[in-house]
C-alpha positions in Angstrom: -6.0 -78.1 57.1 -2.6 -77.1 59.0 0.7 -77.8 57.1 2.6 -80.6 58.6 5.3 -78.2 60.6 2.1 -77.1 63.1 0.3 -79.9 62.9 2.7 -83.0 63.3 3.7 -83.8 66.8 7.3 -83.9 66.4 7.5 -81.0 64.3 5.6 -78.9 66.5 7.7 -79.5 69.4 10.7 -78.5 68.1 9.3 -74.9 66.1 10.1 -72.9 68.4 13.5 -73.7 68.4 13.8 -73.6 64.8 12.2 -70.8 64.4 14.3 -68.6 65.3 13.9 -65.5 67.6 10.7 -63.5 67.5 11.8 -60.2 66.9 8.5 -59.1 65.3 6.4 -59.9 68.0 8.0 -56.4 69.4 6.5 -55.0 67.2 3.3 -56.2 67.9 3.5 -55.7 71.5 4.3 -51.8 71.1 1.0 -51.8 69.1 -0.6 -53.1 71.9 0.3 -50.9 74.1 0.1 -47.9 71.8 -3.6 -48.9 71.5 -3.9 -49.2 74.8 -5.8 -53.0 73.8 -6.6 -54.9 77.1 -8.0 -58.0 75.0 -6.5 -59.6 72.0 -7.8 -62.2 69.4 -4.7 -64.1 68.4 -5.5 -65.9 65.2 -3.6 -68.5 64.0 -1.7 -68.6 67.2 0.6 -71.2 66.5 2.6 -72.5 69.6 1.5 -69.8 71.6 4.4 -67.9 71.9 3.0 -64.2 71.4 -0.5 -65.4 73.4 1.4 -66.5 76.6 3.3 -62.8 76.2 0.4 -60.9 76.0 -1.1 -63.1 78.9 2.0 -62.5 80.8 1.2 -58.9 80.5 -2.2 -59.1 81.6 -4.0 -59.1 78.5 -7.4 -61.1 77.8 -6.1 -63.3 75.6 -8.2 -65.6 73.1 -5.9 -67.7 71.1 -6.9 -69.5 68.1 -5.5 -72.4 65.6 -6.5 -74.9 63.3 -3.4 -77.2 64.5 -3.9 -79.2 67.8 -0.3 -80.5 67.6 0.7 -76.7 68.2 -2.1 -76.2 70.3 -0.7 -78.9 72.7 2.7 -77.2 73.0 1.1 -73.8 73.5 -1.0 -74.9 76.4 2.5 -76.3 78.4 4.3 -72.5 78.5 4.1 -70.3 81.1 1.1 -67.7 81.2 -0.8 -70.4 79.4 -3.5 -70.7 81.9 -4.3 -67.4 81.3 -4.9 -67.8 77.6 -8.3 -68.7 76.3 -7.4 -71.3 73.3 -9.7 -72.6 70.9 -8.8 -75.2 68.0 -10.5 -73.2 65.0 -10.3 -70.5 62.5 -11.8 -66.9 62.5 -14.7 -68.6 61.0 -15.5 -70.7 64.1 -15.4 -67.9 66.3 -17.8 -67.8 69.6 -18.9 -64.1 69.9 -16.3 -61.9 71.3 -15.7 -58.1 71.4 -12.4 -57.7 71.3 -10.1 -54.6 71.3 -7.5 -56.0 68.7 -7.0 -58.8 66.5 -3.6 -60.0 65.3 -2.4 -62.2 62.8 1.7 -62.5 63.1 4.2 -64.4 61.0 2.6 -66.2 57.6 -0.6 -66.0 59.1 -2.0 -64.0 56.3 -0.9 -65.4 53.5 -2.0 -69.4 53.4 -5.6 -67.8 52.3 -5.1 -68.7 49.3 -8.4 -68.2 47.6 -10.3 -64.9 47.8 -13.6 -66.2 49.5 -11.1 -67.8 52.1 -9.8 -64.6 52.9 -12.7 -62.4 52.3 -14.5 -64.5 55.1 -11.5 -64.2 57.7 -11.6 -60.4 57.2 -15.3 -60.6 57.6 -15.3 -62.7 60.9 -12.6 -60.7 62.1 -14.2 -57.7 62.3 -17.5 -59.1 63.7 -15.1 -60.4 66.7 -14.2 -56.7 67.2 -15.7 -53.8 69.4 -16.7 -50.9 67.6 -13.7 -49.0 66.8 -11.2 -52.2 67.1 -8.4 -52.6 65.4 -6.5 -55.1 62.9 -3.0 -55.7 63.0 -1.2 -58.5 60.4 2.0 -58.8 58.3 2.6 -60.1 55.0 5.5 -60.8 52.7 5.7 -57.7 50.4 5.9 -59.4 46.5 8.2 -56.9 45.3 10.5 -58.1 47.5 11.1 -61.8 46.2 11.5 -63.7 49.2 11.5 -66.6 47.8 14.4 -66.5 46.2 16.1 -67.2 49.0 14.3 -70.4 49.9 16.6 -73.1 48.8 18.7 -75.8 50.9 22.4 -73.5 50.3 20.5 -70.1 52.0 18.0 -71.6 54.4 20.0 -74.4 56.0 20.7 -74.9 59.5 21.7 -77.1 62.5 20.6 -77.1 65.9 21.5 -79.1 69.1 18.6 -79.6 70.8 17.9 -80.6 74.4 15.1 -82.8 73.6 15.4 -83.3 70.1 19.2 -83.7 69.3 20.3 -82.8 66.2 18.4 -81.3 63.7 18.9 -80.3 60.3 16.1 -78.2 58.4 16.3 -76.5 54.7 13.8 -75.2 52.8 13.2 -75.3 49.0 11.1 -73.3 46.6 8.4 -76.1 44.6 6.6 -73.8 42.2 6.4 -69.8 41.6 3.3 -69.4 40.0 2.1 -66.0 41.2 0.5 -65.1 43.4 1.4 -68.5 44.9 4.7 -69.4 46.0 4.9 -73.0 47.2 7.7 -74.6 49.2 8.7 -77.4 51.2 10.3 -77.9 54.7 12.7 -80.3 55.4 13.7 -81.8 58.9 16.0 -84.5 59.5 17.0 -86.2 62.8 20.4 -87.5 63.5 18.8 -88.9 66.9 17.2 -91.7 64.9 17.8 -90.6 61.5 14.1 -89.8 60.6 13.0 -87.7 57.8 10.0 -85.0 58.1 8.7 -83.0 55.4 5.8 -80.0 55.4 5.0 -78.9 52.0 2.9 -75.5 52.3 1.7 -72.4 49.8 1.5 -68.7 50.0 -0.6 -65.9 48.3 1.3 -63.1 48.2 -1.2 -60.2 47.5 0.2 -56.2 46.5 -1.1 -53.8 48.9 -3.3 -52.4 47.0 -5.1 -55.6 46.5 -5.3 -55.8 50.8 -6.5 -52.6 51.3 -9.1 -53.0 49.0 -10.1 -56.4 50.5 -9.9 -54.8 54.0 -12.2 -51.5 52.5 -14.6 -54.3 51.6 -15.1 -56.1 54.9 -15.6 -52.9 56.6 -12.1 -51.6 57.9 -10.3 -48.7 57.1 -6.6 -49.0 57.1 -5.0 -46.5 58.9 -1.4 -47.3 58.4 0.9 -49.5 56.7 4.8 -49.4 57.4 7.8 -51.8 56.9 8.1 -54.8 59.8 10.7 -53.6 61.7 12.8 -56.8 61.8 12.3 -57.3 57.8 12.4 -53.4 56.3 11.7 -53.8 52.5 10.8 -57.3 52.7 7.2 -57.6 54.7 4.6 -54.9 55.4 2.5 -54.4 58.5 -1.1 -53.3 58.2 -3.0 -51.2 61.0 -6.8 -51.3 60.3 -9.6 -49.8 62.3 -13.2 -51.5 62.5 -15.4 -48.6 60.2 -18.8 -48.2 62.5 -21.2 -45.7 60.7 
């Protein structure tokens, strides 16, 4: 089930703008060329925005997320039309072959149980071509992120066009690792409404990925610092192992 933030209406149209700018999708687009990929499996999409890049590029693009709310905003952007987007996890898959899968931003770490993540690695690779890659980030633990997930260090306050003012902080519920849980908060000054997303991360060592990744048939060819977030969040390259 998709945390409030994707899933609720009003919150979905505004992430975009909260969110920030998307540094680390470079990233992810100069792997994407460096593979020479000419289809992608975007999982856990979100509001599209790395899909409708890659489609602008002219990239076969399937696009998939559990959240319809963010769904909806996806399918209004430009280059949408040339995304295929399903509503859906790695586990509800149709068959595909594709080149590379990616998994940007939190996506890997709301699996919070093992089987949950063992079966997304699983599916993943099935929805590969021989010799197809794997590309995700996750939040490194040694960092501590987390620490700076209260209302004095995460607040801010945006004008927005549609929206009006916003305020959003975030604050830290429970550190009980490997899960860190947290919750968003949004408030309105347009009518003074109040929206909250509570959510929980697994933040799992490296060694404990690779080994998962070993398992469902990958070989990890490279892991280096996220360029936007050195020290803080690792980047994983695996290859689909065919013998």
């Amino acid at each position: 089930m998709a945390d409030a933030i994707f899933e609720h209406p009003r919150l979905a149209r505004i992430y975009d703008d909260v969110d920030g700018d998307r540094r680390d999708l470079d990233e992810y687009v100069a792997i994407v060329d460096a593979l020479r990929a000419r289809s992608v499996l975007d999982l856990g999409c979100g509001t599209g925005a790395f899909a409708c890049l890659l489609a602008g590029r002219g990239v076969d693009v399937t696009a998939v997320d559990p959240a319809a709310a963010s769904l909806e905003v996806a399918r209004q952007k430009p280059n949408a039309a040339r995304v295929r987007w399903l509503l859906g996890d790695a586990t509800t898959l149709p068959p595909l072959r594709v080149d590379l899968a990616t998994m940007t931003g939190n996506v890997a770490q709301v699996f919070l149980a093992d089987d949950e993540w063992a079966a997304t690695v699983h599916a993943t690779h099935d929805a590969l071509r021989p010799g197809g890659h794997l590309v995700f980030e996750t939040r490194d633990p040694a960092f501590e992120g987390w620490r700076a997930w209260n209302r004095v260090e995460s607040y801010q306050r945006f004008d927005l066009p549609r929206a009006g003012p916003v305020e959003t902080w975030v604050d830290v519920t429970d550190v009980a690792l490997p899960f860190v849980s947290f919750r968003a908060t949004f408030v309105f000054g347009s009518d003074g409404a109040v929206l909250r997303s509570s959510s929980t991360l697994r933040f799992r060592s490296r060694a404990e990925i690779a080994e998962s990744l070993l398992t469902a048939g990958f070989s990890v060819e490279d892991v280096r610092d996220a360029p936007d977030r050195p020290g803080a969040e690792l980047v994983f390259v695996a290859r689909r192992s065919d013998t």
